[in-house]
DSSP file (Angstrom, degrees, kcal/mol; ACC not computed):
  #  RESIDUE AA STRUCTURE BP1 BP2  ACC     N-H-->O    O-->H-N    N-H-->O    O-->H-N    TCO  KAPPA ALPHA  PHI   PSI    X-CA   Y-CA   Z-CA
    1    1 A X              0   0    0      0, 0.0     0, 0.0     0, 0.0     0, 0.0   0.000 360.0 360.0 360.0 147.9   11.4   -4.9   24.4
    2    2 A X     >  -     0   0    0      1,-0.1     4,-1.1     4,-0.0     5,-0.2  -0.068 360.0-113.0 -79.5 173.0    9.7   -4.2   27.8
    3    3 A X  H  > S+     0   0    0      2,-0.2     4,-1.1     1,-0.2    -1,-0.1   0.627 116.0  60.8 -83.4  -3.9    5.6   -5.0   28.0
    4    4 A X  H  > S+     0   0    0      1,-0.2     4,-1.5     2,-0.2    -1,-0.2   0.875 109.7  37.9 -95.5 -36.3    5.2   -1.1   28.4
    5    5 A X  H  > S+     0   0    0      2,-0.2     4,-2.5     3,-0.2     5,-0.2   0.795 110.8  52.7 -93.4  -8.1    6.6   -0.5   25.3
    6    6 A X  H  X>S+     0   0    0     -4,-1.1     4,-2.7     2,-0.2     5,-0.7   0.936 114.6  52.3 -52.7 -56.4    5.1   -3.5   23.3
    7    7 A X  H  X5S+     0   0    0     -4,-1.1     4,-2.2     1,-0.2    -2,-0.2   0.940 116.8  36.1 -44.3 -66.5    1.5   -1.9   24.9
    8    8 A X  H  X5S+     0   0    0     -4,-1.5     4,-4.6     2,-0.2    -1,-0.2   0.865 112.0  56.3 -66.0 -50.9    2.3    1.8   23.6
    9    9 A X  H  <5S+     0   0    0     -4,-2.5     4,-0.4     2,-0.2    -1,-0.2   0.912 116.2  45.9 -42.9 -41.5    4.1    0.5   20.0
   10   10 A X  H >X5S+     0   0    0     -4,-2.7     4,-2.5     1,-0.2     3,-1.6   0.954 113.7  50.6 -75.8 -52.2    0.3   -1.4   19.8
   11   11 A X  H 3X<S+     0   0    0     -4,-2.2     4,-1.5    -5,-0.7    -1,-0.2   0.965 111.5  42.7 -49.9 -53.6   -1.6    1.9   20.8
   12   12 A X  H 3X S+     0   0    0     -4,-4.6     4,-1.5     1,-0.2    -1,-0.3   0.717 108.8  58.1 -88.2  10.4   -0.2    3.9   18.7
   13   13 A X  H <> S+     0   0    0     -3,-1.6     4,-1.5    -4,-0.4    -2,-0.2   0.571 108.7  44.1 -93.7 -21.3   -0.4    1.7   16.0
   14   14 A X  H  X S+     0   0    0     -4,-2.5     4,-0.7     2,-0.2    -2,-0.1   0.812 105.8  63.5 -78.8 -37.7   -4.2    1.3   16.2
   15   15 A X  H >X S+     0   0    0     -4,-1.5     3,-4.3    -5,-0.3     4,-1.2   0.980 106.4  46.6 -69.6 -82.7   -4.6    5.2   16.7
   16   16 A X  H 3X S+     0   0    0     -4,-1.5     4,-2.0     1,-0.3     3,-0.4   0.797 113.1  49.3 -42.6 -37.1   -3.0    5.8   13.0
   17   17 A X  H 3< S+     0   0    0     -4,-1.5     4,-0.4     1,-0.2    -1,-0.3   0.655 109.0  45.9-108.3  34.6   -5.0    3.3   11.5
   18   18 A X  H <X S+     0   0    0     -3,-4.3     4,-0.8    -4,-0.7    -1,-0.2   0.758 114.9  55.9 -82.6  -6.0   -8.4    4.4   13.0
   19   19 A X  H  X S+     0   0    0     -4,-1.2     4,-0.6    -3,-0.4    -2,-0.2   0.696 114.0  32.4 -83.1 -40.5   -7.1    7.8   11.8
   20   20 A X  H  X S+     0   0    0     -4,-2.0     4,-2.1     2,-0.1    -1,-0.2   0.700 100.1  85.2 -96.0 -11.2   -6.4    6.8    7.8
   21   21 A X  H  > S+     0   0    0     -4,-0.4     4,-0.7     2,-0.3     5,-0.2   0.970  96.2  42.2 -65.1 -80.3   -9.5    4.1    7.6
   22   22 A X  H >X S+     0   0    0     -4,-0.8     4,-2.1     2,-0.2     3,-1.7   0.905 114.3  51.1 -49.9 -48.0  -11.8    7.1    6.9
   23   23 A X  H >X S+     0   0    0     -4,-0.6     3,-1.3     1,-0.2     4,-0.9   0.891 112.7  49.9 -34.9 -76.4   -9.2    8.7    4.4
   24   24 A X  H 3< S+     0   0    0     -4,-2.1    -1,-0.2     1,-0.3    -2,-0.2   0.387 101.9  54.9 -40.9 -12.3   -9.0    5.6    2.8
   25   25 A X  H XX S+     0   0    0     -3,-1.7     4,-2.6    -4,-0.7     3,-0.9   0.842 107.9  54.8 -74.2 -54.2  -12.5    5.0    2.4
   26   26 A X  H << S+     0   0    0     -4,-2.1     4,-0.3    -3,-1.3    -2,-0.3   0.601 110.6  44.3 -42.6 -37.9  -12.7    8.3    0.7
   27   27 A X  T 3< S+     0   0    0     -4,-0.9     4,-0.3    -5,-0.3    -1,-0.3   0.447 108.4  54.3-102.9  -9.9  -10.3    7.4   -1.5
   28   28 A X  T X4 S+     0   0    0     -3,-0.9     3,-0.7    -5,-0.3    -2,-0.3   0.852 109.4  51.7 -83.9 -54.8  -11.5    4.1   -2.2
   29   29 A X  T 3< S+     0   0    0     -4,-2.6    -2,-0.2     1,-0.2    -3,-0.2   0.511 117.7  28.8 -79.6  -6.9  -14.8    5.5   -3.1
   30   30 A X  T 3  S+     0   0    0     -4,-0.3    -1,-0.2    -5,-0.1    -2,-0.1   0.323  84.1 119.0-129.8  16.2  -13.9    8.3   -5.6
   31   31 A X  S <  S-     0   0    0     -3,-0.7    -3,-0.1    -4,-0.3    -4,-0.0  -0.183  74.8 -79.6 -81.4 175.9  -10.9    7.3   -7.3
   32   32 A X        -     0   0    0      1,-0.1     2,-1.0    -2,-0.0    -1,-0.2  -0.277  41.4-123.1 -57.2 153.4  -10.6    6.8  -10.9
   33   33 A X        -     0   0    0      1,-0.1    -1,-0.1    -3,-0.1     0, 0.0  -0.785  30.1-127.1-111.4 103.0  -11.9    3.5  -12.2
   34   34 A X        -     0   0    0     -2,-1.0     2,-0.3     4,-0.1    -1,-0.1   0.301  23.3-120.8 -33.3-171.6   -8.8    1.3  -14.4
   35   35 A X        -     0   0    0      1,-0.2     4,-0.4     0, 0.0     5,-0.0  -0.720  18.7-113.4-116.7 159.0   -9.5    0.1  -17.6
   36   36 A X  S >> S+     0   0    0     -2,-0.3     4,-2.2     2,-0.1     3,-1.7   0.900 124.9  54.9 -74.9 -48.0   -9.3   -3.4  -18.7
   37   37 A X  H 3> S+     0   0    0      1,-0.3     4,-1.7     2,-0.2     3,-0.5   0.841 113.6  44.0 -47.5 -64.6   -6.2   -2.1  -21.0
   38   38 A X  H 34 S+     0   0    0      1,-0.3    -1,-0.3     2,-0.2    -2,-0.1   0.445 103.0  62.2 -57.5 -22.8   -4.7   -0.7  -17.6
   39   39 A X  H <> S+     0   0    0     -3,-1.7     4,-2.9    -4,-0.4     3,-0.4   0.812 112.3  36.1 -39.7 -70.4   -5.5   -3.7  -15.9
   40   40 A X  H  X S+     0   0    0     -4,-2.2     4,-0.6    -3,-0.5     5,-0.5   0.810 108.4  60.8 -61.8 -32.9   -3.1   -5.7  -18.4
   41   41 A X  H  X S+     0   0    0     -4,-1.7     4,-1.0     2,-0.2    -1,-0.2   0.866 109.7  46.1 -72.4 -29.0   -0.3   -3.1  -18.8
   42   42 A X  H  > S+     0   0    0     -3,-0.4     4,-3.2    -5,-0.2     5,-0.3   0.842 113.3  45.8 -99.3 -33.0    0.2   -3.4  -15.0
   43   43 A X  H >X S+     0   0    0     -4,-2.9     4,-2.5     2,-0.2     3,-0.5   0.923 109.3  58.2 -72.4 -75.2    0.1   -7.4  -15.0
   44   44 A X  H 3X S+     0   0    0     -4,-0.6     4,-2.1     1,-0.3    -2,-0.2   0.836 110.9  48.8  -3.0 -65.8    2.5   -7.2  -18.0
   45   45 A X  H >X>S+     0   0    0     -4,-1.0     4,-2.3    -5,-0.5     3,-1.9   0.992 114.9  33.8 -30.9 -82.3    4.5   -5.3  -15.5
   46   46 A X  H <X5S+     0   0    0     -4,-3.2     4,-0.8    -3,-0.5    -2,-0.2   0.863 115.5  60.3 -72.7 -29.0    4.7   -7.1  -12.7
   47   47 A X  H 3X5S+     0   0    0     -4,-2.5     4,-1.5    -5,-0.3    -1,-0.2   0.820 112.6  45.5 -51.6 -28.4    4.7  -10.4  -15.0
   48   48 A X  H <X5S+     0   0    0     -4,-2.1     4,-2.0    -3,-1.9     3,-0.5   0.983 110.4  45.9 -94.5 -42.0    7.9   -8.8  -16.3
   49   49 A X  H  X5S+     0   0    0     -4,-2.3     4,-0.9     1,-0.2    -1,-0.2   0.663 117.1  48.2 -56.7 -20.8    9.5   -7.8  -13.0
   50   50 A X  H  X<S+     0   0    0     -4,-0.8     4,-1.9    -5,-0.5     3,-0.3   0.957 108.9  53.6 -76.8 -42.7    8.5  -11.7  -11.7
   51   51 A X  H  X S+     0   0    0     -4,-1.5     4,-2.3    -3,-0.5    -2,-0.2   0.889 116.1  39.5 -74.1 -44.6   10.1  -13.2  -15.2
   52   52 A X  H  < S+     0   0    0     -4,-2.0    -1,-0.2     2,-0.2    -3,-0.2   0.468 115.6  51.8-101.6  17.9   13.9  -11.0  -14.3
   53   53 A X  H >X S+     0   0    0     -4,-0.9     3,-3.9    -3,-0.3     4,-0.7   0.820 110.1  45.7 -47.0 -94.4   13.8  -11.8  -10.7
   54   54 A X  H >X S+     0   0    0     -4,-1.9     3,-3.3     1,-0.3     4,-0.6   0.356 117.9  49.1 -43.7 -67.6   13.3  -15.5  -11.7
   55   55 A X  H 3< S+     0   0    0     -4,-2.3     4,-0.3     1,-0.3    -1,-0.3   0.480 111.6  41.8 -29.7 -31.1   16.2  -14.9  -14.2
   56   56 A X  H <> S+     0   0    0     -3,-3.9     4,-0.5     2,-0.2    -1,-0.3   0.731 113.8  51.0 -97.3 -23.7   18.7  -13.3  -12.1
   57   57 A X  H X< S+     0   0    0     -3,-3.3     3,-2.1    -4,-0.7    -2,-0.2   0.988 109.1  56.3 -76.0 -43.5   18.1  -15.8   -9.0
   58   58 A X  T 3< S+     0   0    0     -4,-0.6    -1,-0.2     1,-0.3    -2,-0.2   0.498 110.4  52.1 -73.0  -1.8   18.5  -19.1  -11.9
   59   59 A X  T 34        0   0    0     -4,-0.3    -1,-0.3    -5,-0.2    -2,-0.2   0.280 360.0 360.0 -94.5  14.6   22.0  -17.4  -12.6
   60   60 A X    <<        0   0    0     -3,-2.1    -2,-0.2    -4,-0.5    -1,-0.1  -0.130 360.0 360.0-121.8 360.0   23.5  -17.1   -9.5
């Protein structure tokens, strides 16, 4: 890739995120607040999606 477009890829990649920062701030600061119970249900999750990856890579 040329330096002109490396320069521009960069530019405009900096422009979106000064552009979502405040959204995200916003959204950071008024969303709903989990639960501990919602907390767990989602590591439970991702504990179960970690446990059948492992499964499927030790059976191949």
């Amino acid at each position: 890739m040329e330096l002109w477009m490396k320069i521009g890829s960069g530019i405009i990649l900096l422009a979106f995120f000064f552009m979502l920062l405040p959204r995200a701030k916003y959204m950071l600061e008024n969303s709903p607040k989990g639960s501990s119970n919602d907390w767990m249900l989602a590591a439970m999750l991702l504990g179960g999606v970690a446990l059948f990856i492992y499964i499927l890579v030790k059976v191949v």
